[in-house]
N, C-alpha and C positions, 0 to 999 in steps of 0.2 A: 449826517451832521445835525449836533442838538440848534436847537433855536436861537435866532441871534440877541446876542445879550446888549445890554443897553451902558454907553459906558460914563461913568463917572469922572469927575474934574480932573481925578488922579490919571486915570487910564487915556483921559483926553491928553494929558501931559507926556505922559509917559510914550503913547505911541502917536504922536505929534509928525512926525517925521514921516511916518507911512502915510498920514489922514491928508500931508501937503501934498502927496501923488495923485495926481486923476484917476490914475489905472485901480488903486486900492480903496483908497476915502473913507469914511467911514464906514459905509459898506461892507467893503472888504476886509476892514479890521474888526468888526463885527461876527464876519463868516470865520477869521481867524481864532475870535475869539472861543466861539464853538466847536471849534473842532478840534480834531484827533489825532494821533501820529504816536504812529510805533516805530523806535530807534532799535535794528539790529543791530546790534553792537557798539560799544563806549570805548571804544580806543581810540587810533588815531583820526577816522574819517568819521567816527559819531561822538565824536570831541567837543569841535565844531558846529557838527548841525544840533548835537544837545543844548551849544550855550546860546545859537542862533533861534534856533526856534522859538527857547526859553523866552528868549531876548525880545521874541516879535509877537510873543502872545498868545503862540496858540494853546489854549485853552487846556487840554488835555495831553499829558504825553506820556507815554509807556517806555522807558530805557532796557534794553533787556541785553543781557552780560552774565555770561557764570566765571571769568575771568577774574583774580587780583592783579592790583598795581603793583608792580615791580618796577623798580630804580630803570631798567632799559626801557620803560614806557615813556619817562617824563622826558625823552629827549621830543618828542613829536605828542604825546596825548595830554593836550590843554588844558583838558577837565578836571585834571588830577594833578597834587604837587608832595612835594616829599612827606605832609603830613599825611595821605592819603595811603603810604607803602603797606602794605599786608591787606588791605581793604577792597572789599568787592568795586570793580570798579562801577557797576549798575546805582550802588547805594553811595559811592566817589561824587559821578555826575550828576546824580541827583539832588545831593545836599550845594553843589554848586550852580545847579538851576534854579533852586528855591533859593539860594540867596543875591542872584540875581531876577530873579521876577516872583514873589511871595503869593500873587494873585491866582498864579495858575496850579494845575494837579500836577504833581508827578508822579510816577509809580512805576520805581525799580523793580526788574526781577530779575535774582541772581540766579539764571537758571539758563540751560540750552535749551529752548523750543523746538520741540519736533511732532510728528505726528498730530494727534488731533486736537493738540495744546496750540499748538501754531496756526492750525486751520484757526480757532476760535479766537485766538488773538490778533489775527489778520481781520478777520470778520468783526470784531468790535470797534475798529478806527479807520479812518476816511482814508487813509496814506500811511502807507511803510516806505519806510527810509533803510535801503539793505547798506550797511555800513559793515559787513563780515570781509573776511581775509580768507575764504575759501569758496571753491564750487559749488560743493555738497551744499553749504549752507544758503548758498546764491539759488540753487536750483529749487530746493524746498522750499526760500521764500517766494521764488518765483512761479512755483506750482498753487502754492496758497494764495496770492494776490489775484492771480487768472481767476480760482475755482470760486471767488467772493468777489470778485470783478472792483478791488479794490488798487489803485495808481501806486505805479513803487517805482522809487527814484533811488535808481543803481550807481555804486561808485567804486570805484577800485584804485589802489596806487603801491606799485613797488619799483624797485629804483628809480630811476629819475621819469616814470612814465605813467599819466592818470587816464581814466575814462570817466566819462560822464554819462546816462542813456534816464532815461524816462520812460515807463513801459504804461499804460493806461487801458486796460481792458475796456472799458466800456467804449473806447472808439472800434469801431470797426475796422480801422486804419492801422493803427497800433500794433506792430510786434507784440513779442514776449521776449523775458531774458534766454528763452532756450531757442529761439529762432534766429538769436545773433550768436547764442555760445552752445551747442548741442549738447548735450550729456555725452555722447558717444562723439564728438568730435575733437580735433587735436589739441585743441585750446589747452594749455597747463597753466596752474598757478602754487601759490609757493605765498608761507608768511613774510614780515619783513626780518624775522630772526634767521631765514637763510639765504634773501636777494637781498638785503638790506634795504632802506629808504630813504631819500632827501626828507628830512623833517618837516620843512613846510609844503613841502607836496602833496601832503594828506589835510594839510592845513588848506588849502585852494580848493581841493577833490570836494572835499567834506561842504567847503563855503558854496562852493558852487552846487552840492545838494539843496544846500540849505535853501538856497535863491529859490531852486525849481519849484522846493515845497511849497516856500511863500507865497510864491505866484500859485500854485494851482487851488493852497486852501482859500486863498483870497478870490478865487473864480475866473485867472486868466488859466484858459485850458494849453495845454504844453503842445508844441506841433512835433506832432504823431513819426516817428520812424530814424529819430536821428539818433547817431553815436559820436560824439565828442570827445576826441582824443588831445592830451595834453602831454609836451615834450619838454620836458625842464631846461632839460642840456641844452636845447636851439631855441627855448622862449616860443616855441609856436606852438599856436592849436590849428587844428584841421579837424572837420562835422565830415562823417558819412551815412547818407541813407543807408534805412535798415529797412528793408520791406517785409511784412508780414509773410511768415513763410505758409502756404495754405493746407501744408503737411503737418507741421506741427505737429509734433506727438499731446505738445501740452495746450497751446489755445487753438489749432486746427479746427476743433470742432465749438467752438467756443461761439 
């Protein structure tokens, strides 16, 4: 995390509302202000924590998307409206992040991160935010955030059913996403173009990354090992400990 930056009458104004919390104060909007955050994916669940983030200041933020908007996006992805059809969605939610917060960076990239492009962009920012609609992509960010001992705060939602998980390598308490969902185990997943989605379901998932981000760039550290399950259809959540599995194929030896 860069250095905390010093804030002016505007940005006093502006983030007012976080500076009246104890938990954050200027401090913490400070540490917000410096920091980093890489958004995998600008659809429905990095919608949200795009406009959110934007919204609370952090400092720097990487959107990254090789996706366009298509008319079945705008029932559930915020960040984009009908001007936006044919348009990267990376470069969609960017220009509607800078026009709600002009102070901070953004920096789309219309591309799939893999390989040693992802290691390096994982390694450039304090927190990833995995907002993807598959495994593959869940596990690779989740092999890059371990191997940079960088915090990724996991979301997922299809039909009427969300998860929430925080994974933080540098505790020693802390899972990983492959200790709660194995490469080789029976876990399946599926876009929402063939389970379909409640729209605002992704709307909540996504909010409630945003939250975990907030808190952790601002320096309340996440408690370690929990899965957050959210049920649209009955209105309930239910948390289950997730305990570090010490086999791990991916943070085991970590």
């Amino acid at each position: 995390m860069e250095q905390d930056r010093e804030l002016d009458d505007e940005a006093l104004l502006r983030y007012s509302r976080h500076i009246l919390l104890p938990e954050i104060d200027i401090v913490g909007q400070r540490r917000l202000l410096a920091a980093s955050a890489l958004i995998v994916g600008a659809g429905g669940l990095g919608s949200p924590v795009a406009l959110y983030l934007a919204g609370a200041g952090v400092g720097r933020i990487t959107v990254v998307d090789d996706d366009t908007v298509e008319l079945s996006n705008l029932q559930r992805q915020i960040a984009h409206d009908s001007a936006s059809l044919g348009r990267g969605k990376a470069e969609s939610a960017a220009a509607r992040m800078r026009a709600l917060n002009p102070s901070i960076t953004v920096r789309p990239l219309s591309e799939r991160l893999s390989g040693d492009r992802l290691v390096d962009e994982v390694a450039a920012h304090d927190l990833v935010l995995d907002c993807s609609d598959n495994f593959a992509t869940r596990h690779a960010v989740n092999r890059a955030c371990v191997a940079a001992r960088v915090p990724l705060v996991s979301g997922a939602a299809v039909r009427f059913s969300g998860q929430l998980a925080v994974f933080d390598s540098r505790d020693a308490a802390s899972p990983c996403y492959h200790c709660l969902f194995p490469e080789d185990g029976e876990a399946d997943d599926g876009p929402c173009a063939t389970f379909g989605v409640l729209s605002p379901l992704v709307g909540a998932i996504g909010s409630l990354q945003a939250v975990e981000a907030v808190k952790l760039l601002a320096g309340i550290r996440p408690v370690p090992g929990r899965l957050t399950l959210y049920d649209a259809l009955g209105g309930s959540f239910k948390q289950i400990g997730v305990p570090r599995d010490p086999g791990c194929a991916v943070c085991g030896g970590a």
